[in-house]
C-alpha positions as CSV (number, residue, x, y, z in Angstrom):
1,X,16.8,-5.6,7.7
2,X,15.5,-3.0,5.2
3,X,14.0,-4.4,1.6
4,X,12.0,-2.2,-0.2
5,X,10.1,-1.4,-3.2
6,X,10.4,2.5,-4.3
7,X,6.7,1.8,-6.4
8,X,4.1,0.2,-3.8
9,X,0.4,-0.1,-4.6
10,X,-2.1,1.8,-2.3
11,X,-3.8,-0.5,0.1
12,X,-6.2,0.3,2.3
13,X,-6.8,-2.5,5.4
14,X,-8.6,-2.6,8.6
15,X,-6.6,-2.9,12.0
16,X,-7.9,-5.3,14.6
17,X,-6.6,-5.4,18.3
18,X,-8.3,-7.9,20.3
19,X,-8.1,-7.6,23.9
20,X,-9.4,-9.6,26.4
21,X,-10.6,-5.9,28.1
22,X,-11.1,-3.7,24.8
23,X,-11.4,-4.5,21.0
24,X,-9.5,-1.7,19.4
25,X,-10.0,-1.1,15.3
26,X,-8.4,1.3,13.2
27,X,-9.1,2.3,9.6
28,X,-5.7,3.1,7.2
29,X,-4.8,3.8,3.8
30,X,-0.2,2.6,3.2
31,X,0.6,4.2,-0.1
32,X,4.3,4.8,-0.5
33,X,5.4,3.9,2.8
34,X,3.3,6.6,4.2
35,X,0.2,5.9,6.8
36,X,-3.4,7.9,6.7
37,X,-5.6,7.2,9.4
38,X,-9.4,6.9,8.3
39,X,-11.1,6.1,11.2
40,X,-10.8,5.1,14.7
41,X,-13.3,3.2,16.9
42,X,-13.0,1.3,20.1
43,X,-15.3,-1.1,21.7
44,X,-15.6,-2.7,25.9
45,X,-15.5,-6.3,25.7
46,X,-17.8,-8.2,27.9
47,X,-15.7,-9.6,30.7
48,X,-17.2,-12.8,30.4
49,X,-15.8,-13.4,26.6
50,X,-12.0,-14.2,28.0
51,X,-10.8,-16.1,30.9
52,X,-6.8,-16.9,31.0
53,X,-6.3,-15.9,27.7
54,X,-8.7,-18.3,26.2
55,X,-11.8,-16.6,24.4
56,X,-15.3,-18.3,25.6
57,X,-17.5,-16.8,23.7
58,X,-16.2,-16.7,19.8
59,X,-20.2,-15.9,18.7
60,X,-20.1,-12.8,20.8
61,X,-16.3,-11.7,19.8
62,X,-16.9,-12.0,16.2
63,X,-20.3,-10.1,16.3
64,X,-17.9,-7.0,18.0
65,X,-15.6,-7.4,15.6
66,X,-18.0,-7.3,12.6
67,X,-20.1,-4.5,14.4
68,X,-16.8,-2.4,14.9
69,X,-15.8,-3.0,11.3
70,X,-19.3,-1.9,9.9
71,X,-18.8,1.3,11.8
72,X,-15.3,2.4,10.6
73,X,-16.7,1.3,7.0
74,X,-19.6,3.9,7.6
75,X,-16.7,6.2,8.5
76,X,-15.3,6.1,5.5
77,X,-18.1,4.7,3.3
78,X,-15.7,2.2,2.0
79,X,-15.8,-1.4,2.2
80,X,-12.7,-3.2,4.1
81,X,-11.6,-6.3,2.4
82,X,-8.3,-6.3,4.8
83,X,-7.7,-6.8,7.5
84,X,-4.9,-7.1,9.9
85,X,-5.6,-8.5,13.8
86,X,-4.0,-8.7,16.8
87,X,-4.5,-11.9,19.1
88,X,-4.0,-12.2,22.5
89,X,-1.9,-15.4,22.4
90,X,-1.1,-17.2,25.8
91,X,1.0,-19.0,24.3
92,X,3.1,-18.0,21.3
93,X,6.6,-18.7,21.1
94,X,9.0,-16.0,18.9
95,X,12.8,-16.8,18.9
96,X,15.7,-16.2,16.3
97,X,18.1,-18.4,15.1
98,X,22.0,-17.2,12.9
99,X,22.7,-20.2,10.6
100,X,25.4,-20.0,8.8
101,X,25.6,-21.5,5.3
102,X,28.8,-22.1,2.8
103,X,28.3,-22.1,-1.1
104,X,29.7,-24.7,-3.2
105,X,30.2,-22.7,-6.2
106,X,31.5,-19.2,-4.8
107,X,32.8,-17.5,-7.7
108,X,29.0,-18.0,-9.3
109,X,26.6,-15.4,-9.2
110,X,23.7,-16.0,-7.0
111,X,20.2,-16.3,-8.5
112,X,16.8,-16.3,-7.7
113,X,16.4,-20.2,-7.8
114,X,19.5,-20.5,-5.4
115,X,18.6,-18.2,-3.5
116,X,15.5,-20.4,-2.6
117,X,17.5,-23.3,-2.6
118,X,19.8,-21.6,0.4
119,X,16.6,-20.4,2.7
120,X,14.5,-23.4,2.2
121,X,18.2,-25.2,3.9
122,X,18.8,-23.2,6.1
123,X,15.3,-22.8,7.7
124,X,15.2,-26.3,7.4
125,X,17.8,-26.4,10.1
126,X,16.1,-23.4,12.3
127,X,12.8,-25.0,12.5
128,X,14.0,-28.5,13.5
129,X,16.3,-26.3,16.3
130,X,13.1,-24.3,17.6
131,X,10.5,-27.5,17.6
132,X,13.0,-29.5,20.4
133,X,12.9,-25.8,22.2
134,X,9.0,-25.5,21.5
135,X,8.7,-29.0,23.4
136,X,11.1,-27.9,26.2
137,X,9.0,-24.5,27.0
138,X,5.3,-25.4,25.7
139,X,5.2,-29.5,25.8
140,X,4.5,-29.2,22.6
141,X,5.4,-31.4,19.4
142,X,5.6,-29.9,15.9
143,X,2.1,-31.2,14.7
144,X,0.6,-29.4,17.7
145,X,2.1,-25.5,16.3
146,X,1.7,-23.2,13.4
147,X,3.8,-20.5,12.5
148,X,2.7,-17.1,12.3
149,X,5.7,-15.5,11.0
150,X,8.8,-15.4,9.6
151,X,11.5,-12.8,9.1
152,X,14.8,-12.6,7.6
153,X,16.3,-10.1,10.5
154,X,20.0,-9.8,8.7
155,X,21.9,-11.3,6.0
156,X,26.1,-11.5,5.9
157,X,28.0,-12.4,3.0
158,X,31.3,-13.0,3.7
159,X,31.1,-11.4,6.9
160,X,29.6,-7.8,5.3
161,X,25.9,-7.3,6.4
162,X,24.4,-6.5,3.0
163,X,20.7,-5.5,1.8
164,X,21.0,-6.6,-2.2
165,X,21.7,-10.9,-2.5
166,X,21.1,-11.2,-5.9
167,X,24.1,-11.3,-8.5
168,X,26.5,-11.3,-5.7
169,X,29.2,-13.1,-5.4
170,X,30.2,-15.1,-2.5
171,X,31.1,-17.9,0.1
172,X,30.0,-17.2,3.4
173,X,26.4,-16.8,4.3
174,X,25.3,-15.9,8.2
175,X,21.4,-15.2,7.8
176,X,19.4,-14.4,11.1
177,X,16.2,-16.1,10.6
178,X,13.0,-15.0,13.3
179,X,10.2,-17.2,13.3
180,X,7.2,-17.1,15.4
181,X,4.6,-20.2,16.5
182,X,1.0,-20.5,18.1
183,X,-0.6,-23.8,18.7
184,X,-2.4,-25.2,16.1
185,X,-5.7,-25.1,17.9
186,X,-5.6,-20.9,18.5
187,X,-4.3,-20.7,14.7
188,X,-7.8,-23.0,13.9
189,X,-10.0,-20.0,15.8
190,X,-8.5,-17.6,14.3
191,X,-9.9,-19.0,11.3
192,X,-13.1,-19.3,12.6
193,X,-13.6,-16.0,12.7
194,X,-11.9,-15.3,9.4
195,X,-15.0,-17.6,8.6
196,X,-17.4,-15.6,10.2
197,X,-16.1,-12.2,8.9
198,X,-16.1,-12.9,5.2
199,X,-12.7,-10.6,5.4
200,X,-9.5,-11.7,3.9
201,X,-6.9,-11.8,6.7
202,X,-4.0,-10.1,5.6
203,X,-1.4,-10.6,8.3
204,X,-2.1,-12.2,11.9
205,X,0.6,-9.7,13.8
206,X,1.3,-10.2,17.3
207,X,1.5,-6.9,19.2
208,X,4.5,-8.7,21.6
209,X,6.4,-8.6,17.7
210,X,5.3,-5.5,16.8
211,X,6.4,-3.3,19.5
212,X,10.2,-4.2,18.9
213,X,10.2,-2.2,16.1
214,X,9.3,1.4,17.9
215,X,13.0,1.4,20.0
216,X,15.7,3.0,18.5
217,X,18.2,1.2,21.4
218,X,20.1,-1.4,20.0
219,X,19.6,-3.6,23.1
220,X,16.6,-3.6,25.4
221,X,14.5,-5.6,27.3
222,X,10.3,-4.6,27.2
223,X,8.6,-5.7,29.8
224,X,4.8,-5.7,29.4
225,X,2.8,-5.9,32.1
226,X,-1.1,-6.7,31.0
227,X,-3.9,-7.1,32.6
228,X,-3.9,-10.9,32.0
229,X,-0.3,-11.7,31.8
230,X,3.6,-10.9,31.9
231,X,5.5,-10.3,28.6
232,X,9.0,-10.0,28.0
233,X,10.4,-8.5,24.6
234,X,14.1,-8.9,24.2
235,X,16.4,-7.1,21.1
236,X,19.7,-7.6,21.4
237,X,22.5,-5.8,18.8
238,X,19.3,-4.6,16.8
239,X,17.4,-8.0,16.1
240,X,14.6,-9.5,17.9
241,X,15.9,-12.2,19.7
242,X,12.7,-13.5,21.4
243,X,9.5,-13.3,23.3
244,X,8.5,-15.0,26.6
245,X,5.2,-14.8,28.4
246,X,4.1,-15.2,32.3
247,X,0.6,-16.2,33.4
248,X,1.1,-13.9,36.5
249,X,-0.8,-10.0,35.6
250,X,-2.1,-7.0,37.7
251,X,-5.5,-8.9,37.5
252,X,-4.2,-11.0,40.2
253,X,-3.8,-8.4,43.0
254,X,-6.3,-6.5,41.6
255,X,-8.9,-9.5,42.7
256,X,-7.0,-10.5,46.0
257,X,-7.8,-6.9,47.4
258,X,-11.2,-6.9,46.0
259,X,-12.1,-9.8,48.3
260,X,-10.9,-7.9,51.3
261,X,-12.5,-4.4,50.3
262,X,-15.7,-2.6,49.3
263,X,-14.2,-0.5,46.5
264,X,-14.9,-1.0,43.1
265,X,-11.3,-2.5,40.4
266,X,-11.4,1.2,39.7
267,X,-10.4,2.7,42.6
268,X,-8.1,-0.1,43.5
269,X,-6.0,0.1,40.3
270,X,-5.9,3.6,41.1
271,X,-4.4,3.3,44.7
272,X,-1.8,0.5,43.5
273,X,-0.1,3.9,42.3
274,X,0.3,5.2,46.1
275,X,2.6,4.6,47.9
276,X,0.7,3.9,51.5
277,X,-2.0,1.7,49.5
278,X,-1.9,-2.3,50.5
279,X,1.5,-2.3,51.1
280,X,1.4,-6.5,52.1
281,X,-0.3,-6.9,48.8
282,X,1.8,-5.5,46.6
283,X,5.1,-7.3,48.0
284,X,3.3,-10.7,48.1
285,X,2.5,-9.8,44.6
286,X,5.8,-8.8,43.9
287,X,7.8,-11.9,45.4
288,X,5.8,-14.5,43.5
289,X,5.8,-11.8,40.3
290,X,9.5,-11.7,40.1
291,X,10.3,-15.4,41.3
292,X,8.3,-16.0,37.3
293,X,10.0,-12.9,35.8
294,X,13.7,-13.7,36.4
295,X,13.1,-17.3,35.5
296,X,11.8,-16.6,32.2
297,X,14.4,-14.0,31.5
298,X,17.3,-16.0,32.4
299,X,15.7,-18.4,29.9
300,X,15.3,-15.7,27.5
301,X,18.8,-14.2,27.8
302,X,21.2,-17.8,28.1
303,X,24.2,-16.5,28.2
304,X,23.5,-12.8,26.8
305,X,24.1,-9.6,29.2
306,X,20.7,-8.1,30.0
307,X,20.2,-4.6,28.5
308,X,20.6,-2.1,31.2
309,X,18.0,-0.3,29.4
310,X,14.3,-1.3,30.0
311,X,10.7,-0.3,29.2
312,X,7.9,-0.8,31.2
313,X,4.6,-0.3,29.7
314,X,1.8,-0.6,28.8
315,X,-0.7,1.1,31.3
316,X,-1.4,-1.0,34.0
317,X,2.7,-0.5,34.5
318,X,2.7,3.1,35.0
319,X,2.2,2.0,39.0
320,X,5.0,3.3,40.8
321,X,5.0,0.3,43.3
322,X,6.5,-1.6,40.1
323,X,9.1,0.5,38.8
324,X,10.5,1.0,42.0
325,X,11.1,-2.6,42.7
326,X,13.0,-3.0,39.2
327,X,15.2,-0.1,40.0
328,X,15.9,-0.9,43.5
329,X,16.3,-5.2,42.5
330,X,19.6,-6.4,42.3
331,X,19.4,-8.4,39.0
332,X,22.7,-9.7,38.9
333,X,22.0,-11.6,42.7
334,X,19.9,-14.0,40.3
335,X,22.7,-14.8,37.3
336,X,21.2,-12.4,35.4
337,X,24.4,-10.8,33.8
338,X,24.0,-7.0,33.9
339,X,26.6,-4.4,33.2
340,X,25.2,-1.5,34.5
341,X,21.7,-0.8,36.9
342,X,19.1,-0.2,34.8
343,X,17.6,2.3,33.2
344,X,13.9,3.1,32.2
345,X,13.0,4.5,29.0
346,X,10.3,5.7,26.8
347,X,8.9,4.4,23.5
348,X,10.1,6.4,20.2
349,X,7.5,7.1,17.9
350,X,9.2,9.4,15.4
351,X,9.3,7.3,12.8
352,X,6.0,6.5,12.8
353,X,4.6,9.7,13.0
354,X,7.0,10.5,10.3
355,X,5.3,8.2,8.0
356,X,1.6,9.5,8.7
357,X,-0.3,12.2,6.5
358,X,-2.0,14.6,8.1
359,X,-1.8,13.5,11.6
360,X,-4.2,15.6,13.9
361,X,-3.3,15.6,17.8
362,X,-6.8,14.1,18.9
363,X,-5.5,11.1,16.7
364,X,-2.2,11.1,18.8
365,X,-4.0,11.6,22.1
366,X,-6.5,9.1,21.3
367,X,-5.3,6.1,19.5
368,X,-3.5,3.5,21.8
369,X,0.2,2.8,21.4
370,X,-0.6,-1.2,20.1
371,X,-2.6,0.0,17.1
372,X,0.6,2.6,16.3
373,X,2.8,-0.3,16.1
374,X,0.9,-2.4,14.5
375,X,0.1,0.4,11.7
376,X,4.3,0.8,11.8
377,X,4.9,-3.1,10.8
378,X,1.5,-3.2,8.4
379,X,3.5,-0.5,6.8
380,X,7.0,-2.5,6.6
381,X,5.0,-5.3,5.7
382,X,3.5,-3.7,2.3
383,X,6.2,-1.9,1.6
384,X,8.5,-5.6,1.5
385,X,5.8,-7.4,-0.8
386,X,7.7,-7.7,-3.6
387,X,11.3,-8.0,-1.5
388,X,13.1,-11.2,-3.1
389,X,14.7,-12.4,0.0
390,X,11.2,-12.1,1.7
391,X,9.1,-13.8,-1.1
392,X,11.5,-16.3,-1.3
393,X,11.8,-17.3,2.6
394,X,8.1,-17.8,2.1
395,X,8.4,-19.7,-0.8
396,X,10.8,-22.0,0.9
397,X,8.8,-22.4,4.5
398,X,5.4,-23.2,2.1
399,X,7.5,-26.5,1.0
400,X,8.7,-27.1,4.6
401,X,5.8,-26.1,6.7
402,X,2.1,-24.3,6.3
403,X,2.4,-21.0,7.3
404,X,-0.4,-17.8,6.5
405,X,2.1,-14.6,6.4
């Protein structure tokens, strides 16, 4: 859903990607909806810091993270205040929620006050829905998760999708409402290093969340195949509808062949992309892979059709072995409801690119497609500051719950 404000003040923030394999940071200056990149830098994380998506050395992350910050502010001999950061989450649980809501007093224009009134009800009534969900998936109560967002995807009146609430008149409300949770104990280290940083966090965004936003298909399904895990992106009639992860990744073949071999990961990961290259690995890796992946996306999906169009990304999928077992697999042998075989496709960056000033090539060739989308929602983000319906659904989950966005 699109709420904007035509003047938006300059801001200029630091973007943090954390990865269990690289920390990523990128330097950017939003004015009027439009994106300049400073400065890029990138940095190898020491492969002892993260094991199973849990950091073990928070010491050693935050002294890469402040390093990598000093060097994009000597960049741009500026000072970052800002900054935005990407997490990588093992657990984090994103699902939507329509809840529909009737007024008593129709024929009344709405207002700002009852305009909170209406959001603080109805995500009353989402977040008790997703904690009994959050248990079901996660074992998790509701004292034991944060949430890290929340999004108003659409907004009906009267069955019109409409962008402007206020002074309307009306009966009927359907409101899509998106939230997203971490446990509270990965919420408390990313604190810590807020702590440690002496940087205001502006916005903890979740790359999983991010990514949504750079398809211009009104259904898909994004599967993201990491080095340390399995995620799964859904969008369904133009709205987020959620994210799932699996702890089964590339790391796990990777290592079962390096046990067998003298080659270095390298070369490995480089023959997963032939086709006469450990052939019984890759279908052991494959049967246990997929037995996870269609579980979870059955769960995902209920009783939705799957979109016939996928993407598979980022990286570590570009192996053939991989695509060629999606295309081949019979989904619907698995109740997976599918209309049509799939279909691969390719991310759409044109509107971000539209967006950025003076983008040079090197910057296209050489920052990574997570930092892009997280720019792309940074960008949303500031331009919705002032957005009524979106200070107001935080204004009504502040009296229901904590939350930091």
């Amino acid at each position: 859903m699109s709420f904007t404000r035509k003047h938006i003040p300059a801001k200029t923030l630091c973007i943090i990607d954390i990865g269990s394999y690289k920390l990523r940071a990128c330097a950017a200056k939003f004015k009027n909806k439009e994106i300049e990149i400073l400065s890029y830098r990138e940095k190898r994380q020491d492969v002892s810091y993260f094991a199973n998506n849990e950091c073990l050395n928070l010491p050693g992350l935050c002294e890469n993270i402040s390093n990598i910050i000093k060097k994009l502010e000597s960049d741009c001999e500026t000072v970052f205040h800002d900054i935005v950061i990407n997490y990588p989450f093992g657990e984090l649980f994103v699902w939507s929620k329509n809840i529909n809501y009737k007024r008593k007093h129709p024929h009344k224009k709405i207002d700002a006050h009852e305009l909170l009134e209406i959001l603080s009800s109805v995500e009353k009534l989402c977040l008790k829905h997703l904690a009994g969900q959050i248990d079901k998936f996660y074992g998790l109560s509701q004292k034991e998760v944060q949430i890290l967002l929340s999004r108003v995807n659409s907004i009906s009146l009267d069955g019109k999708k409409i962008d402007t609430i206020i002074g309307q008149e009306w009966e009927n409300m359907k409101i899509s409402l998106l939230n997203a949770f971490i446990p509270s104990m990965k919420h408390s280290l990313i604190n810590q290093i807020w702590n440690v940083l002496w940087k205001n966090i502006y916005r903890i965004l979740p790359s999983e969340y991010c990514i949504s936003k750079i398809f211009s298909q009104k259904n898909i399904l994004i599967v993201n195949l990491w080095a340390t895990q399995t995620t799964l992106t859904l969008k369904h009639e133009w709205e987020l509808i959620g994210i799932s992860k699996i702890s089964i990744w590339i790391n796990d073949i990777v290592s079962k062949i390096a046990k067998t071999t003298r080659e270095p990961k390298a070369e490995i990961i480089r023959k997963l992309g032939e086709d006469n290259s450990y052939s019984i690995e890759k279908q052991d890796f494959l049967s246990i892979w997929w037995e996870s992946l269609w579980i979870t996306l059955w769960e995902l999906l209920w009783s939705k059709v799957c979109p016939k169009k996928i993407y598979l990304g980022w990286g570590w999928a570009s192996n053939a072995f991989i695509k060629d077992f999606l295309q081949t697999h019979d989904f619907r042998k698995y109740d997976i409801k599918m209309v049509k075989d799939m279909e691969l496709v390719s991310e759409d960056l044109a509107d971000v690119f539209a967006s950025m000033k003076n983008l040079k090539l090197e910057d296209i060739q050489r920052i990574p497609l997570d930092i892009y989308t997280l720019l792309h929602e940074t960008n949303t983000i500031i331009s919705q500051e002032k957005d009524i319906v979106s200070t107001s659904l935080k204004k009504a989950i502040k009296k229901l719950w904590y939350i930091n966005s």
